[in-house]
Structure formats: structure tokens, C-alpha cells
The first five atom37 places (N, CA, C, CB, O) and aatype in JSON, in Angstrom:
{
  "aatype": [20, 20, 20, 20, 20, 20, 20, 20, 20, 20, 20, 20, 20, 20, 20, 20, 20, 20, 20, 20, 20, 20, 20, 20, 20, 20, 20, 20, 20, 20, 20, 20, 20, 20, 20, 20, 20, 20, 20, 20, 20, 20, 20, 20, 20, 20, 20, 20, 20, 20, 20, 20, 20, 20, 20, 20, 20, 20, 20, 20, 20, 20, 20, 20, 20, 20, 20, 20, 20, 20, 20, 20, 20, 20, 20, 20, 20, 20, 20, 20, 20, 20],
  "atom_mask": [
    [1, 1, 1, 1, 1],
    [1, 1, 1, 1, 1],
    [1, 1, 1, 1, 1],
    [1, 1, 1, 1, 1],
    [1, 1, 1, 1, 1],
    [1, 1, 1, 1, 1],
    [1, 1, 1, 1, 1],
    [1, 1, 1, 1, 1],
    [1, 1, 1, 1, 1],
    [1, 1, 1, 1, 1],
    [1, 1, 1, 1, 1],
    [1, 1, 1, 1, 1],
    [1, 1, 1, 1, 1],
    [1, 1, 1, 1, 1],
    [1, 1, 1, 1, 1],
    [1, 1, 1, 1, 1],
    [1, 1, 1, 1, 1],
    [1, 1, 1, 1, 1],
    [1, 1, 1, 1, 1],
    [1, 1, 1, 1, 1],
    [1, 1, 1, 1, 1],
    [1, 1, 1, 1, 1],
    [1, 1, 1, 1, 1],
    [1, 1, 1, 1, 1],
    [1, 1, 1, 1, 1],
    [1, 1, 1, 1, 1],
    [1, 1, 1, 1, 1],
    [1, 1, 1, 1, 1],
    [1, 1, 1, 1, 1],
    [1, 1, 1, 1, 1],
    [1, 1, 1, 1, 1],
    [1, 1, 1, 1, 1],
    [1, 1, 1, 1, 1],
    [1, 1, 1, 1, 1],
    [1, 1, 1, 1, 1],
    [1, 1, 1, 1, 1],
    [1, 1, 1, 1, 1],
    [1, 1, 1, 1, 1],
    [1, 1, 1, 1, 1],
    [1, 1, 1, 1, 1],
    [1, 1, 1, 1, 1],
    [1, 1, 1, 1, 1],
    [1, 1, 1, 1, 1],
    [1, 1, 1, 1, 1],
    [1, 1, 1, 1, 1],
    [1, 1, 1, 1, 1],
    [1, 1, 1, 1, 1],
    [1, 1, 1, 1, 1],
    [1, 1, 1, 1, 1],
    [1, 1, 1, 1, 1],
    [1, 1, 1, 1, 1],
    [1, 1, 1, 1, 1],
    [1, 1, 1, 1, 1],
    [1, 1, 1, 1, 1],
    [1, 1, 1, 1, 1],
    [1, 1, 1, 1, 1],
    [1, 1, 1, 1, 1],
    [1, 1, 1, 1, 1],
    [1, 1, 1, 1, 1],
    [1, 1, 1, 1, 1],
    [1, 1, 1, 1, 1],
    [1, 1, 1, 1, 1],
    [1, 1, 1, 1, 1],
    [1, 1, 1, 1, 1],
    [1, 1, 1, 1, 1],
    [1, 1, 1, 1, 1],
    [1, 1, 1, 1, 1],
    [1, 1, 1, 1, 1],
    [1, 1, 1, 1, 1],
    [1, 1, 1, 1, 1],
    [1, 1, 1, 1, 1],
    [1, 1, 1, 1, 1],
    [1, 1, 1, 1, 1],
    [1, 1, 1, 1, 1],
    [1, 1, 1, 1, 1],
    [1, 1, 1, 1, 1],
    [1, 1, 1, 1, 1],
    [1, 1, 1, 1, 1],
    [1, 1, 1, 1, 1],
    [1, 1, 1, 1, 1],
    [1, 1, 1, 1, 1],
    [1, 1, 1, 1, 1]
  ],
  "atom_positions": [
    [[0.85, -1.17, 0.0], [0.0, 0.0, 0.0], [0.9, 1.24, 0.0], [-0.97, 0.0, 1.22], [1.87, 1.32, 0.75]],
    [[0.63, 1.97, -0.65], [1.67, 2.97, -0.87], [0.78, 4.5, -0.22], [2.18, 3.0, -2.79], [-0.39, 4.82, -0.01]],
    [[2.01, 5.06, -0.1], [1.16, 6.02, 1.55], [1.8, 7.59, 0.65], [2.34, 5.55, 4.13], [2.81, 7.35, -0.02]],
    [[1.3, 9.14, 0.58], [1.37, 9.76, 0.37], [1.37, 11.08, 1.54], [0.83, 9.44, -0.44], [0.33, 11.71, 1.78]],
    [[2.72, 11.4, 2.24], [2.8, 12.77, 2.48], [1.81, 13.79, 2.31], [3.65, 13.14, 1.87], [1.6, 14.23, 1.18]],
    [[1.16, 14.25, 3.37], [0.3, 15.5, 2.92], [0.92, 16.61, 4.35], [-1.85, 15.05, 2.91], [1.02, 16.58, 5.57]],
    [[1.12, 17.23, 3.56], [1.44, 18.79, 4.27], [0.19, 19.35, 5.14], [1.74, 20.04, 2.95], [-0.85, 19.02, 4.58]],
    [[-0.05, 20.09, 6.32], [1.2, 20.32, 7.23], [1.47, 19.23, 7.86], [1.1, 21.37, 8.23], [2.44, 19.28, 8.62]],
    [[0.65, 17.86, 7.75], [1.15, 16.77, 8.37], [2.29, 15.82, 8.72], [0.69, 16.35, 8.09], [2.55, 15.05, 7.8]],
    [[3.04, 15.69, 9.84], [4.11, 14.72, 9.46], [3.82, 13.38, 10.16], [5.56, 15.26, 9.86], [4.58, 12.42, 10.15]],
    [[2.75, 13.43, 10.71], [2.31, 11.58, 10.77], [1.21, 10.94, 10.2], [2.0, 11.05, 12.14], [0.97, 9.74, 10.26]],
    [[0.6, 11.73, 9.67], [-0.62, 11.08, 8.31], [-0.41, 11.32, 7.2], [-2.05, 11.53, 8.23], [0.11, 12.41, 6.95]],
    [[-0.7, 10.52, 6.26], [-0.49, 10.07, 4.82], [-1.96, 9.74, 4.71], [0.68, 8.74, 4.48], [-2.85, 9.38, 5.48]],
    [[-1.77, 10.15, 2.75], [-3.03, 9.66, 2.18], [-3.23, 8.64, 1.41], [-3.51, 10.41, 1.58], [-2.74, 8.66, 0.29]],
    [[-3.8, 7.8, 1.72], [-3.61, 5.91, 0.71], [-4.84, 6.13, 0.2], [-3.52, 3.92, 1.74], [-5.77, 6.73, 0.75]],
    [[-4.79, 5.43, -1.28], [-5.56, 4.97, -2.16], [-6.66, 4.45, -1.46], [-4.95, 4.1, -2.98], [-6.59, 3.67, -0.51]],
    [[-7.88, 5.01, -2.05], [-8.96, 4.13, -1.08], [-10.6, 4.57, -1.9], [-8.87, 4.83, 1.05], [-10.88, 5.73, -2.18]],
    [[-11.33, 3.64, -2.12], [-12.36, 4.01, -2.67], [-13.2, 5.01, -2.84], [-12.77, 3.53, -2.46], [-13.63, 5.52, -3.88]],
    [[-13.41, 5.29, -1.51], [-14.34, 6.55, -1.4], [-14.16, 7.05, -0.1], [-15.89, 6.29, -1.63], [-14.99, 7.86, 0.32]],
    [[-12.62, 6.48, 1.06], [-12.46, 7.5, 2.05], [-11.33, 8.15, 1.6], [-12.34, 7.03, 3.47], [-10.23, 7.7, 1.26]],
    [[-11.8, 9.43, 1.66], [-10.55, 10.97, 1.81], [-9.76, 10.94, 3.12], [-11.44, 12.76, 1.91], [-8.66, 11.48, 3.24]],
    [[-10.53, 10.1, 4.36], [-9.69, 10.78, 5.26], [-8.08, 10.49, 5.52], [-10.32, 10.59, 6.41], [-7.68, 9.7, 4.67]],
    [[-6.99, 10.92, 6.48], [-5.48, 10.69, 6.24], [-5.4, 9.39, 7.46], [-4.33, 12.34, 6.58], [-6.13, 9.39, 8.45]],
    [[-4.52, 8.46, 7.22], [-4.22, 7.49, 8.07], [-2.84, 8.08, 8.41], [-4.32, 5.98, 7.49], [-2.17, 8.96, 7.85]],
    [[-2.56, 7.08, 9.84], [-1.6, 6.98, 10.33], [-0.32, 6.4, 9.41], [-1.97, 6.37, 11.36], [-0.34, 5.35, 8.77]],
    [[0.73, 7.32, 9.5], [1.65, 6.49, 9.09], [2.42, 5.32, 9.22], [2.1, 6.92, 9.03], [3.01, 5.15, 10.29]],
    [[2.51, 4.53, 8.38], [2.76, 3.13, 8.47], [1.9, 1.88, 9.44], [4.08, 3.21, 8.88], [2.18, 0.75, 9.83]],
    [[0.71, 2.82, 9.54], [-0.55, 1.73, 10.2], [-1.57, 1.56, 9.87], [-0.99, 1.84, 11.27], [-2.1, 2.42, 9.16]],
    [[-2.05, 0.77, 10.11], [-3.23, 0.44, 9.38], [-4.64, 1.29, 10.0], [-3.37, -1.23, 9.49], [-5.76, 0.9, 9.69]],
    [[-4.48, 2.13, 10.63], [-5.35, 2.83, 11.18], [-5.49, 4.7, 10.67], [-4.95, 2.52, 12.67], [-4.53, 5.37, 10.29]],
    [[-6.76, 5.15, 10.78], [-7.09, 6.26, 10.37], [-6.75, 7.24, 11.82], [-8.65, 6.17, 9.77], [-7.05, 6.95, 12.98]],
    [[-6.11, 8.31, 11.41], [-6.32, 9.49, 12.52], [-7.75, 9.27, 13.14], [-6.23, 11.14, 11.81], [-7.77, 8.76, 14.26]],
    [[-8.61, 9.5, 12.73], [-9.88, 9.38, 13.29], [-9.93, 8.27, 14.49], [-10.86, 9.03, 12.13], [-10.27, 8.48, 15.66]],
    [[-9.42, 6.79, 13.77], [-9.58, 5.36, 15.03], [-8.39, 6.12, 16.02], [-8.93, 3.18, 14.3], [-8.95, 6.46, 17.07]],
    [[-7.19, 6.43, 16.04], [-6.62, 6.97, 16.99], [-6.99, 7.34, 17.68], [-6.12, 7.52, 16.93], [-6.95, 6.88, 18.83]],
    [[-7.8, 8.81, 17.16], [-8.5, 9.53, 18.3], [-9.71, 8.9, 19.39], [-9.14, 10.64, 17.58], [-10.16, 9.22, 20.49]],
    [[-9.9, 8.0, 18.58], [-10.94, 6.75, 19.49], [-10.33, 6.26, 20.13], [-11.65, 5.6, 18.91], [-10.79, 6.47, 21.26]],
    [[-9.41, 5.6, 20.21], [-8.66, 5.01, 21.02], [-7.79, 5.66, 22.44], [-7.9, 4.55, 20.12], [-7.53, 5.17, 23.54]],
    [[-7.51, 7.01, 21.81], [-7.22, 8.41, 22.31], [-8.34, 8.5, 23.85], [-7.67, 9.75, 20.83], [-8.28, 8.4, 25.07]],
    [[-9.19, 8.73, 22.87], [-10.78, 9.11, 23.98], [-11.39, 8.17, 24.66], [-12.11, 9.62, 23.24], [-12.2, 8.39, 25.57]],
    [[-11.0, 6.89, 24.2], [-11.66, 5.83, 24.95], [-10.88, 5.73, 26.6], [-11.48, 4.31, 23.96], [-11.34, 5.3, 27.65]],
    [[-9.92, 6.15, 26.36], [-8.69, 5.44, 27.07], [-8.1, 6.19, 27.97], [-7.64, 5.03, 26.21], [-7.39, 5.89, 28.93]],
    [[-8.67, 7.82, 27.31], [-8.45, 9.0, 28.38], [-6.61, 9.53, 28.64], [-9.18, 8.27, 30.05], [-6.01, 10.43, 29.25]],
    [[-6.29, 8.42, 27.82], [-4.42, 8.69, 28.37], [-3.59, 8.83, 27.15], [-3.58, 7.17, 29.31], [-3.1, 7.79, 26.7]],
    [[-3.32, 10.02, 26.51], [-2.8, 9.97, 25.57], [-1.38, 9.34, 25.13], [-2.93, 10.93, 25.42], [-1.0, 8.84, 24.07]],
    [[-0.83, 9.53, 26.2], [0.59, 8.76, 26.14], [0.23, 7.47, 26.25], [1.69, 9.09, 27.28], [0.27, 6.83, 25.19]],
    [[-0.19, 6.77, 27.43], [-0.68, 5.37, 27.31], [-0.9, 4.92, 25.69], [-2.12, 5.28, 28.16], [-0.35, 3.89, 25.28]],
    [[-1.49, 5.51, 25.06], [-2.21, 5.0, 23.82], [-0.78, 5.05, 22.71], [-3.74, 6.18, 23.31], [-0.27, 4.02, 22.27]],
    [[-0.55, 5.72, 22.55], [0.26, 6.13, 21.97], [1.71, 4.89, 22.29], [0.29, 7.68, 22.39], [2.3, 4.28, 21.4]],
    [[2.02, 4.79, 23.89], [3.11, 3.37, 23.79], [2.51, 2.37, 23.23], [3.64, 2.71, 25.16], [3.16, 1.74, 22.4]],
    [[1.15, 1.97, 23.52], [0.39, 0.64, 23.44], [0.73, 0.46, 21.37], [-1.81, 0.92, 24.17], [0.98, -0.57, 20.75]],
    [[0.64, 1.41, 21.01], [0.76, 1.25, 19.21], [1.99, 1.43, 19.12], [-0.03, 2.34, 18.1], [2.41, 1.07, 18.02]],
    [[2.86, 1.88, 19.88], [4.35, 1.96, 19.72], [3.81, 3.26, 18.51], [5.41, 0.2, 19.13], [3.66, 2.87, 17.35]],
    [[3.55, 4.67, 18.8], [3.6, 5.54, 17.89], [4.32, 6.77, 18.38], [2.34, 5.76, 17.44], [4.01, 7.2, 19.49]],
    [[5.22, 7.35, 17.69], [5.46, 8.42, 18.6], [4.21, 9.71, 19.37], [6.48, 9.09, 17.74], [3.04, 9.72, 19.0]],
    [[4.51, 10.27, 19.98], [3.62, 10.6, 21.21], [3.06, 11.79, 20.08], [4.48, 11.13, 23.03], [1.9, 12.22, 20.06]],
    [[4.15, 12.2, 19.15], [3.67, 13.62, 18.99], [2.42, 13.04, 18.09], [4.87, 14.86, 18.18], [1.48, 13.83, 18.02]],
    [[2.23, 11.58, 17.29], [1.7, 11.16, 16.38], [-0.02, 11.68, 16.71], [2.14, 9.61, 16.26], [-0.88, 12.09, 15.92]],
    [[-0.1, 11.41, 18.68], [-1.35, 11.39, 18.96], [-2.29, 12.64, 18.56], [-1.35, 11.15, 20.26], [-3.34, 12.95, 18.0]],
    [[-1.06, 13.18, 19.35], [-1.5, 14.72, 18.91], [-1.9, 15.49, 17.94], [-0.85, 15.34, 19.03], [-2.86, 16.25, 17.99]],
    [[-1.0, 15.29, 16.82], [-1.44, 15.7, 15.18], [-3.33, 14.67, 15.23], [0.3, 14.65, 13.51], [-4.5, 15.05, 15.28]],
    [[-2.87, 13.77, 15.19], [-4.25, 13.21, 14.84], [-5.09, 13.8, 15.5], [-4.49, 11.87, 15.03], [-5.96, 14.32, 14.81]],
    [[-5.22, 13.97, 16.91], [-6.12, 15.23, 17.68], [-6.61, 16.4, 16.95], [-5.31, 15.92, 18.78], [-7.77, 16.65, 16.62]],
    [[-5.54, 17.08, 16.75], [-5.37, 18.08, 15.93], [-5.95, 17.87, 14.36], [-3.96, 18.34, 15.99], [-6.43, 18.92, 13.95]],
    [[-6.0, 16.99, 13.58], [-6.31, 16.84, 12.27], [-7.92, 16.44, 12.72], [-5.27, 15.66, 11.35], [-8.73, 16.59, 11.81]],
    [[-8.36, 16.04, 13.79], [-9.94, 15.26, 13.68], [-10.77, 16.06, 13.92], [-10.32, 14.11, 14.6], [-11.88, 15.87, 13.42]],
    [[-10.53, 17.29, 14.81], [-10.49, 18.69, 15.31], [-10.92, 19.61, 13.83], [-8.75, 19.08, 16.02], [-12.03, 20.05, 13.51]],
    [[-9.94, 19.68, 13.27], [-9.92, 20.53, 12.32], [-10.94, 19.91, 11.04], [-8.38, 20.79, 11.96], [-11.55, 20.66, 10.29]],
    [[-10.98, 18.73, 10.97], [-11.58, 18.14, 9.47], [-13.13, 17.43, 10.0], [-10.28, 16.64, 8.61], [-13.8, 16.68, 9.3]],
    [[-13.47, 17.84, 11.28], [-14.86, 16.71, 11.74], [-15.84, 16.52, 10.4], [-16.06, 17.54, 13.21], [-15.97, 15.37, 9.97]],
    [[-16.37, 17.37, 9.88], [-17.37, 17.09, 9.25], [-17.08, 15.92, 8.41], [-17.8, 18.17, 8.61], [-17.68, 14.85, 8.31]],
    [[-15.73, 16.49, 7.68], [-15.54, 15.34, 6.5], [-15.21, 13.68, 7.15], [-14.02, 15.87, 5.44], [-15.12, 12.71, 6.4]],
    [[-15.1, 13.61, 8.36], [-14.99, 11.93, 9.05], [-16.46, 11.97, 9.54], [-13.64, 11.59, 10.62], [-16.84, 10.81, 9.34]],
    [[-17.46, 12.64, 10.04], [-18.52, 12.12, 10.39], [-19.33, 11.81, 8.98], [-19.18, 13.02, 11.41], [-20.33, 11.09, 8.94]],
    [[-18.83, 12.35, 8.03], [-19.66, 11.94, 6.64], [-19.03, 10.57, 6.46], [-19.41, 13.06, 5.12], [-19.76, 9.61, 6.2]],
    [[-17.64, 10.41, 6.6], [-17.05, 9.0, 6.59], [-17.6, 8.11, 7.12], [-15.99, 8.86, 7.06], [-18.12, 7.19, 6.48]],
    [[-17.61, 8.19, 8.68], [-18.45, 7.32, 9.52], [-19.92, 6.68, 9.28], [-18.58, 8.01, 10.56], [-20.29, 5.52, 9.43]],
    [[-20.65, 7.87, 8.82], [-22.04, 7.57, 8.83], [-21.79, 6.64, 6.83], [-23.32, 9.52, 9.13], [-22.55, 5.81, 6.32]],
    [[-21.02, 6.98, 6.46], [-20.75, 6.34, 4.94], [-20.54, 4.55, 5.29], [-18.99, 7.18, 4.09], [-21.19, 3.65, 4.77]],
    [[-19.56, 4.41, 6.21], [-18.78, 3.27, 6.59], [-19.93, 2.2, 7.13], [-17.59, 3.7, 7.75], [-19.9, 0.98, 7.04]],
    [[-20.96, 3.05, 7.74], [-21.67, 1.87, 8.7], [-22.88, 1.62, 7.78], [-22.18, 2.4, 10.48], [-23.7, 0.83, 8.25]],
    [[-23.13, 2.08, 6.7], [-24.07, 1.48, 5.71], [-25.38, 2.56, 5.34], [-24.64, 0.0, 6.41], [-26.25, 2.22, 4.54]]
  ]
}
């Protein structure tokens, strides 16, 4: 799967994907968005962040990117579940 750099980001990339726009984590198989779930579920950002072995700042950008782009992941979400 080949992963694409998007500016100002330096831990999400954009992969080929049918009909989601949103940016994944780099080199994981997970979307900024599931981060931030995991993020919020869990209440401990660092915690989360060792548990994926991601760097810490990774959590944060994704915070920061889910923050800034909501609409376009809740159109994702509500797309994803049918």
C-alpha cells in the first residue's frame, strides 16, 4: 500500500482508497480518526500512543487533524456503517 505525504502533516499520509478521503496513520493500518478513538476511549494519551508503539507527537497531530476536518470523518463514519 503505498502512503502519500500530505502537508502540514508529518504523521498522516493519504492511501488509495475508494471513497475514504480521510489521512491514516503512518505506516498503520489505522485512520487518525480510530486513533482519536482510542485516544478518547482510554483518556491517556501517552498510554495510547506506547500501546501502538507511535510516537507521542503522532497522537497529537491526529487530535489536531480530527479537530480541524470533523465534518468530512462524520460523513465517513455515517458512509462506513451502511
Amino acid at each position: 500500500m503505498r502512503e502519500a505525504a500530505v502537508e502540514p502533516w508529518q504523521y498522516l499520509v493519504r492511501r488509495q482508497h475508494p471513497w475514504r478521503s480521510s489521512y491514516m496513520c503512518q505506516r498503520r493500518n489505522m485512520t487518525g480518526r480510530q486513533l482519536v478513538g482510542s485516544i478518547t476511549t482510554t483518556s491517556m494519551k501517552a498510554a495510547t500512543a506506547a500501546d501502538y508503539h507511535l510516537q507521542s507527537t503522532m497522537s497529537g497531530e491526529a487530535l489536531a487533524y480530527v479537530e480541524s476536518n470533523r465534518e468530512l470523518l462524520e460523513t465517513e463514519a455515517r458512509r462506513s456503517s451502511g
